[in-house]
Gaussian input, Z-matrix of N, CA and C with variables (Angstrom, degrees):
# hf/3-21g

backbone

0 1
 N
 C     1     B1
 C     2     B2     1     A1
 N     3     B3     2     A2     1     D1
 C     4     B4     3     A3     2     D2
 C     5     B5     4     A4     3     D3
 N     6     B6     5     A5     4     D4
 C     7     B7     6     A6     5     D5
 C     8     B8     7     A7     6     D6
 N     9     B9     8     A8     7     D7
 C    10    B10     9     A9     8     D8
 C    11    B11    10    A10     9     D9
 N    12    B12    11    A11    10    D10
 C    13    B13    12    A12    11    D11
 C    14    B14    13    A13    12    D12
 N    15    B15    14    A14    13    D13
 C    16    B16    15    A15    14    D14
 C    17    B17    16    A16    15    D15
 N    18    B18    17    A17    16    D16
 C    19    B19    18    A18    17    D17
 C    20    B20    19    A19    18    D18
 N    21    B21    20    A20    19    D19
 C    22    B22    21    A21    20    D20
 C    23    B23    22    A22    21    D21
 N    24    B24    23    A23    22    D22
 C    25    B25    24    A24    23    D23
 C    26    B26    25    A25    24    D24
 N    27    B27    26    A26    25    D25
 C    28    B28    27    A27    26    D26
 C    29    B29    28    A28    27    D27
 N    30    B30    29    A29    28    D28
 C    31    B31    30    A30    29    D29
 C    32    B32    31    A31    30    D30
 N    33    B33    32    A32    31    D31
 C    34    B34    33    A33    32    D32
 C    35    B35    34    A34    33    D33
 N    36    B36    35    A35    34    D34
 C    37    B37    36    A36    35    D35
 C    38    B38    37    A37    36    D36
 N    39    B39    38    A38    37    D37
 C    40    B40    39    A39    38    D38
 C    41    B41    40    A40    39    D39
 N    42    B42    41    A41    40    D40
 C    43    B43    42    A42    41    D41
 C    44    B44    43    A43    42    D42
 N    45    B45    44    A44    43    D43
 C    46    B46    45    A45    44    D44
 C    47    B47    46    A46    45    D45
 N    48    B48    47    A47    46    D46
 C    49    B49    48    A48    47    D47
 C    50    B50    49    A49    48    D48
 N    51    B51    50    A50    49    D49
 C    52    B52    51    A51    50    D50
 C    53    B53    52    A52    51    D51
 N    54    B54    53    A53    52    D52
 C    55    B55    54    A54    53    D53
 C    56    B56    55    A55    54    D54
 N    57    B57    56    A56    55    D55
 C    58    B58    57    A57    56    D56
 C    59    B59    58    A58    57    D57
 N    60    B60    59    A59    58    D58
 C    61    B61    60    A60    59    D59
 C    62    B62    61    A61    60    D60
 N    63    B63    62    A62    61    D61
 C    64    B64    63    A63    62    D62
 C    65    B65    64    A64    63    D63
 N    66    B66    65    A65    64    D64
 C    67    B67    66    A66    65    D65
 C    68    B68    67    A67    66    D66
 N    69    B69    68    A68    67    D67
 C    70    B70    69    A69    68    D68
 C    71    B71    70    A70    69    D69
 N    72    B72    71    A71    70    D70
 C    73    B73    72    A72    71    D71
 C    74    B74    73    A73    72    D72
 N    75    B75    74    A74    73    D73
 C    76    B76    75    A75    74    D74
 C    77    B77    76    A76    75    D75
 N    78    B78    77    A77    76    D76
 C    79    B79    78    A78    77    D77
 C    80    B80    79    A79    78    D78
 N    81    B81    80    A80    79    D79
 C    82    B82    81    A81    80    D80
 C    83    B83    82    A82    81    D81
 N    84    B84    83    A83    82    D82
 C    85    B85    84    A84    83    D83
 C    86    B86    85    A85    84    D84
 N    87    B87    86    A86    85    D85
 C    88    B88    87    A87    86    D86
 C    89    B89    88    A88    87    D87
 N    90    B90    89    A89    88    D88
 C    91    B91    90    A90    89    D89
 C    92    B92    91    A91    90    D90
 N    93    B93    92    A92    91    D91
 C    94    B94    93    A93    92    D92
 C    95    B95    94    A94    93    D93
 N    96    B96    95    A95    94    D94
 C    97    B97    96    A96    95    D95
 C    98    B98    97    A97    96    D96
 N    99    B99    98    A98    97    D97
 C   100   B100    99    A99    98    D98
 C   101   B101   100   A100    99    D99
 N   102   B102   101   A101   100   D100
 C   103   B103   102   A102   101   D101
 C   104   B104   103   A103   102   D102
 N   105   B105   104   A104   103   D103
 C   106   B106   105   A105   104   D104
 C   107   B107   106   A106   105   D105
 N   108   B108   107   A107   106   D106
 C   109   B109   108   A108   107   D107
 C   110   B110   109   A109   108   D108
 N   111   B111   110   A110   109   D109
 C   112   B112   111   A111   110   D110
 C   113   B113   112   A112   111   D111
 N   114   B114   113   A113   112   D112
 C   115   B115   114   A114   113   D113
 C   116   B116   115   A115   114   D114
 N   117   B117   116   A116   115   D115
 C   118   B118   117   A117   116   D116
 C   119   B119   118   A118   117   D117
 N   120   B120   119   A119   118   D118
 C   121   B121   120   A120   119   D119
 C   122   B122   121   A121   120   D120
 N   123   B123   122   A122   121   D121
 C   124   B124   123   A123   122   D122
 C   125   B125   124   A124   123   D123
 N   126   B126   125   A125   124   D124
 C   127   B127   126   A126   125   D125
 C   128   B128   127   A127   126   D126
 N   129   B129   128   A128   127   D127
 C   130   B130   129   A129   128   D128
 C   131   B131   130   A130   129   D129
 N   132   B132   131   A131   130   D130
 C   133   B133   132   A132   131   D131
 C   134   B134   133   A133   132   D132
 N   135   B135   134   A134   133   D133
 C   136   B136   135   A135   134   D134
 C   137   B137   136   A136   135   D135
 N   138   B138   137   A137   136   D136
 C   139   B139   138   A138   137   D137
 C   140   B140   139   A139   138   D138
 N   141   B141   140   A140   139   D139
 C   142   B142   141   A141   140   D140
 C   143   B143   142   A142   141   D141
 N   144   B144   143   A143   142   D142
 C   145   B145   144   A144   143   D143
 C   146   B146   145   A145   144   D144
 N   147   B147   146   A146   145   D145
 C   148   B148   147   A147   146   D146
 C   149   B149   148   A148   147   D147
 N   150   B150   149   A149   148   D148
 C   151   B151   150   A150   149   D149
 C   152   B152   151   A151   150   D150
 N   153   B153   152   A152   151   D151
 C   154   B154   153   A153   152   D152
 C   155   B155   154   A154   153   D153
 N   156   B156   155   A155   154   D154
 C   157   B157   156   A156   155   D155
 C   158   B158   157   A157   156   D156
 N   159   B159   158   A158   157   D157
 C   160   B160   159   A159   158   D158
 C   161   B161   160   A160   159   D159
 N   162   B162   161   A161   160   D160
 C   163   B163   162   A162   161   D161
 C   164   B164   163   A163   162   D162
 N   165   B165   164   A164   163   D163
 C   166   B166   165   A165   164   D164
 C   167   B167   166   A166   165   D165
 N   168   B168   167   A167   166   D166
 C   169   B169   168   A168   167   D167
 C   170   B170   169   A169   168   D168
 N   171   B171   170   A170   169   D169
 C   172   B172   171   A171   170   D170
 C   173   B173   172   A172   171   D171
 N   174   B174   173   A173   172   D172
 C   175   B175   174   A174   173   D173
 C   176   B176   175   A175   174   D174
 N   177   B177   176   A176   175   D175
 C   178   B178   177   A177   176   D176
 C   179   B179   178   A178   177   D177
 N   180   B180   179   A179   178   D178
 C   181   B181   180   A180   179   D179
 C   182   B182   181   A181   180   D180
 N   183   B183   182   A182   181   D181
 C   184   B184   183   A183   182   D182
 C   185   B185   184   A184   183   D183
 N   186   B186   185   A185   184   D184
 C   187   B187   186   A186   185   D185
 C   188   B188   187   A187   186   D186

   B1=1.4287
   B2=1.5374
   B3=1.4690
   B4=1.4828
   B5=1.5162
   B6=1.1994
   B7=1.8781
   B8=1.6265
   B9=1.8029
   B10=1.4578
   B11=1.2944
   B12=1.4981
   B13=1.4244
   B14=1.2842
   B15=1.6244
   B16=1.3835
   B17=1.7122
   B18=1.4053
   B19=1.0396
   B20=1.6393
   B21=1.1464
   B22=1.3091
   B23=1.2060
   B24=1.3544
   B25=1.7919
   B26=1.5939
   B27=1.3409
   B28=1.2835
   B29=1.8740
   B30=1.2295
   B31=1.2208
   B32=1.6408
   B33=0.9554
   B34=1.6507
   B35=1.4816
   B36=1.4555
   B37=1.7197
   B38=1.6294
   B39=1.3818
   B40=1.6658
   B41=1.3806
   B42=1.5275
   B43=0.9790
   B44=1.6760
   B45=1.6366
   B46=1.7520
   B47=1.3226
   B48=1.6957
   B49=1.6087
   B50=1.4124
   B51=1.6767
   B52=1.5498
   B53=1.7921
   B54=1.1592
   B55=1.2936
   B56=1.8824
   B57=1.3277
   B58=1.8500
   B59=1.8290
   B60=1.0391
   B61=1.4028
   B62=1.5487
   B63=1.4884
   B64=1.4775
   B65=1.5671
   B66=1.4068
   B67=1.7578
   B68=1.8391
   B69=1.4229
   B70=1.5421
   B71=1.1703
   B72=1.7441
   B73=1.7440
   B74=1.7489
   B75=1.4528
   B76=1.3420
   B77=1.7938
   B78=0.8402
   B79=1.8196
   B80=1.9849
   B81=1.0470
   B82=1.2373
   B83=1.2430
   B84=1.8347
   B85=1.2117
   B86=1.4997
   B87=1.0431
   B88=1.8365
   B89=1.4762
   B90=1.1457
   B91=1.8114
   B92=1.9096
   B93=1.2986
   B94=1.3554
   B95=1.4982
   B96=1.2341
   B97=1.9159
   B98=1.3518
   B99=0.9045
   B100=1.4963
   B101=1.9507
   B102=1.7347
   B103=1.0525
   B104=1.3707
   B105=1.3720
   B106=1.1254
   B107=1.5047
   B108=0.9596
   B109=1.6159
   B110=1.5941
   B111=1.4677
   B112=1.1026
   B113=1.5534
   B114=1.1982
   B115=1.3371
   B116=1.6577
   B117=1.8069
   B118=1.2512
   B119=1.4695
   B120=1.3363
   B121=1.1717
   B122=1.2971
   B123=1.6702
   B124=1.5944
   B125=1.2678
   B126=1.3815
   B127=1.9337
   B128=1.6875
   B129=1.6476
   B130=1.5481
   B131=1.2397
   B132=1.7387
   B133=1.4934
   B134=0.8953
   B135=1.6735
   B136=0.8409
   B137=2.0386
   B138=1.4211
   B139=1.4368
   B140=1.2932
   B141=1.1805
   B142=1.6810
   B143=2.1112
   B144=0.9324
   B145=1.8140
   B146=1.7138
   B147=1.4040
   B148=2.0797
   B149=1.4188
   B150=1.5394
   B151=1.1538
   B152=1.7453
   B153=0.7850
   B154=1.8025
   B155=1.5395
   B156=1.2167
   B157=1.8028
   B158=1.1056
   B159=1.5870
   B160=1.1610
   B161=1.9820
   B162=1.4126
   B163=0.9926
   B164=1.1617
   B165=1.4235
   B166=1.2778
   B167=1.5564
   B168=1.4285
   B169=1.5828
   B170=1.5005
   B171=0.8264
   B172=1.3985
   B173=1.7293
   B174=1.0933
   B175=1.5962
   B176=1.7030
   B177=1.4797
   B178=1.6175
   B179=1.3614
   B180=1.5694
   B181=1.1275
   B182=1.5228
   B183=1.3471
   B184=1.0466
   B185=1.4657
   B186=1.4422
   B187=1.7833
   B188=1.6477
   A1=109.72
   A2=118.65
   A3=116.30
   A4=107.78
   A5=90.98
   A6=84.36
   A7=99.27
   A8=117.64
   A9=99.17
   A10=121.25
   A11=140.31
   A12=135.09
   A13=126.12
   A14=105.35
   A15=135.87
   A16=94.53
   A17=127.25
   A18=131.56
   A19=122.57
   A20=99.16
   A21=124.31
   A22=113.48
   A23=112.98
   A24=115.82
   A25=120.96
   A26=116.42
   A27=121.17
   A28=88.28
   A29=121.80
   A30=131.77
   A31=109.88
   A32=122.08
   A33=145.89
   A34=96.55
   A35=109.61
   A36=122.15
   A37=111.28
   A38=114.74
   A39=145.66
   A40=90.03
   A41=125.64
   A42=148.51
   A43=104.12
   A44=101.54
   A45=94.76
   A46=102.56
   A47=122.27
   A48=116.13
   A49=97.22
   A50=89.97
   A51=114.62
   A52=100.44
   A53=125.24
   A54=126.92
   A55=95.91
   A56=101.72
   A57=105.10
   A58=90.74
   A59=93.95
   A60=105.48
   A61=104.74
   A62=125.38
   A63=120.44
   A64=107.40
   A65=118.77
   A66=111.97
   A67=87.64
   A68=116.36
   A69=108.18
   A70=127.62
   A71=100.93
   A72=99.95
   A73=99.75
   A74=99.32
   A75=113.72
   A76=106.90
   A77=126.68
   A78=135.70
   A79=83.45
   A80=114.89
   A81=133.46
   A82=112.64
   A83=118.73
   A84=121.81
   A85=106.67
   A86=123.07
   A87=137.41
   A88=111.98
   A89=120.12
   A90=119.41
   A91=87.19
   A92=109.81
   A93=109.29
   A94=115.25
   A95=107.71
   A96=115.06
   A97=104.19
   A98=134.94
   A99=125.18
   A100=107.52
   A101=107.40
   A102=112.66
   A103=137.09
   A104=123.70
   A105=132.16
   A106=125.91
   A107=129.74
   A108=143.62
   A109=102.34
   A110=134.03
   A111=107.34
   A112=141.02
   A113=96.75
   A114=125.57
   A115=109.52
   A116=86.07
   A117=109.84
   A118=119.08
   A119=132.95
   A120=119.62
   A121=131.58
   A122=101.72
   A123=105.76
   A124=122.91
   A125=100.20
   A126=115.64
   A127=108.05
   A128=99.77
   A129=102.25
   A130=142.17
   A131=114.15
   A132=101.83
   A133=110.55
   A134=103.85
   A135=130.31
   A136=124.62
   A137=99.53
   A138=97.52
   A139=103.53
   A140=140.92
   A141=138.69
   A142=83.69
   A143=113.51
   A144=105.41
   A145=111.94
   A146=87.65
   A147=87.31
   A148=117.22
   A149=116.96
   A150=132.57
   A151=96.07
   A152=125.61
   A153=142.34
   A154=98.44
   A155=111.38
   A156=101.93
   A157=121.15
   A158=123.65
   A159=127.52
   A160=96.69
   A161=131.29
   A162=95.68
   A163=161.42
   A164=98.42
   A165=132.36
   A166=126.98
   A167=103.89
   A168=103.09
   A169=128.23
   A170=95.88
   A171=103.46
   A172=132.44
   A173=94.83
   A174=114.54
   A175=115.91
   A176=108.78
   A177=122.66
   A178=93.96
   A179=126.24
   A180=137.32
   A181=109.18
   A182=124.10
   A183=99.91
   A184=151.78
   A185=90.21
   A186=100.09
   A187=110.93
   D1=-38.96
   D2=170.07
   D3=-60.04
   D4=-37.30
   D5=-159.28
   D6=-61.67
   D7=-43.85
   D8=174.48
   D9=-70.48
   D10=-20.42
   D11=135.89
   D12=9.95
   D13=-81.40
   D14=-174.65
   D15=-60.66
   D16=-81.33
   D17=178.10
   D18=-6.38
   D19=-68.32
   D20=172.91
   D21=-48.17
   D22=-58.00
   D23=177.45
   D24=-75.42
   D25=-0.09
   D26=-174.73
   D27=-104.08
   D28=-46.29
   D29=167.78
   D30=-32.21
   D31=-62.57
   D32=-156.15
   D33=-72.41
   D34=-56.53
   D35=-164.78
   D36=-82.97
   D37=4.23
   D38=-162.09
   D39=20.82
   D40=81.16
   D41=157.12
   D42=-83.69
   D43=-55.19
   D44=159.76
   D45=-129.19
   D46=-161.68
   D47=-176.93
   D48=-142.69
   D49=142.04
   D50=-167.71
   D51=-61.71
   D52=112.11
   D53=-178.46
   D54=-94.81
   D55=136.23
   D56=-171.49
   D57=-150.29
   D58=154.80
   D59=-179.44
   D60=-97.11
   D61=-177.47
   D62=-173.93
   D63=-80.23
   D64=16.35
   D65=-168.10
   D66=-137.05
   D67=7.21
   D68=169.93
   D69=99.59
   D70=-17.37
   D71=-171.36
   D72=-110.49
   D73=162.69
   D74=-147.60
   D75=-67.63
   D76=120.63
   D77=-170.60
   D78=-37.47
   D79=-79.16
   D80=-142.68
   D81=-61.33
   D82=-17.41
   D83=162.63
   D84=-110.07
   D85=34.39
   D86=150.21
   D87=-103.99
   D88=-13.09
   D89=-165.86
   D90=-103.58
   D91=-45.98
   D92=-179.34
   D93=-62.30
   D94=-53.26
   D95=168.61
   D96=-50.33
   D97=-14.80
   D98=-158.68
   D99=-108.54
   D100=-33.99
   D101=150.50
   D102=-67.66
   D103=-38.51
   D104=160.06
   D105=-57.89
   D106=-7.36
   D107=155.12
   D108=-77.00
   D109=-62.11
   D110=172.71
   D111=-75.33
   D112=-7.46
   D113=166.34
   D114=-29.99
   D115=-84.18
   D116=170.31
   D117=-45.51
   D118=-68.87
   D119=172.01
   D120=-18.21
   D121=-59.06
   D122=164.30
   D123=-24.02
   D124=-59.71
   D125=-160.51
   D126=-56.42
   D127=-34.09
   D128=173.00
   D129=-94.06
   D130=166.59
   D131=172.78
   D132=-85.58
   D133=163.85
   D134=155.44
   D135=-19.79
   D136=-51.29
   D137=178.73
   D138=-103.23
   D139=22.77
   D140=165.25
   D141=-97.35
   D142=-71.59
   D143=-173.66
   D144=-37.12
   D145=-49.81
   D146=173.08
   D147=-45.80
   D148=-44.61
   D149=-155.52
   D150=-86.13
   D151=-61.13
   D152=167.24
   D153=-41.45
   D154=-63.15
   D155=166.58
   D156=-35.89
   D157=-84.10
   D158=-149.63
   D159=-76.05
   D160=-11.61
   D161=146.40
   D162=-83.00
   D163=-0.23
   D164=150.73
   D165=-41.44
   D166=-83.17
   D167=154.19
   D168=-35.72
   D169=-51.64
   D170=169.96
   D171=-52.97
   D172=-36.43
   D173=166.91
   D174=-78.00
   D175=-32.29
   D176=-161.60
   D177=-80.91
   D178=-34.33
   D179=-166.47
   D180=-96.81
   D181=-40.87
   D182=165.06
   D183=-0.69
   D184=-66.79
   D185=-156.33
   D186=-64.95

């Protein structure tokens, strides 16, 4: 909670600059989300991703 504190006030005083993507959310925690998906993949098999897929599909298709 400090750390977004600080953020904010370094933000304000353009000590640094609020970097946002065109939909608002912060660049820098989109580049990280975006690694952490393949991340994960890594960690799995082959048949845990199959399985995570098709429930996937399965869910997308649902409705």
């Amino acid at each position: 909670m400090i750390g977004a504190a600080v953020m904010i006030g370094k933000i304000a005083t353009c000590e640094i600059e609020d970097v946002t993507t065109e939909d608002g959310k912060n660049a820098a925690a989109v580049a990280l989300g975006r690694l952490g998906g393949k991340k994960r993949a890594e960690g799995l098999s082959p048949q845990k991703r199959s399985e995570i897929a098709k429930k996937a599909a399965k869910s997308r298709w649902k409705r």
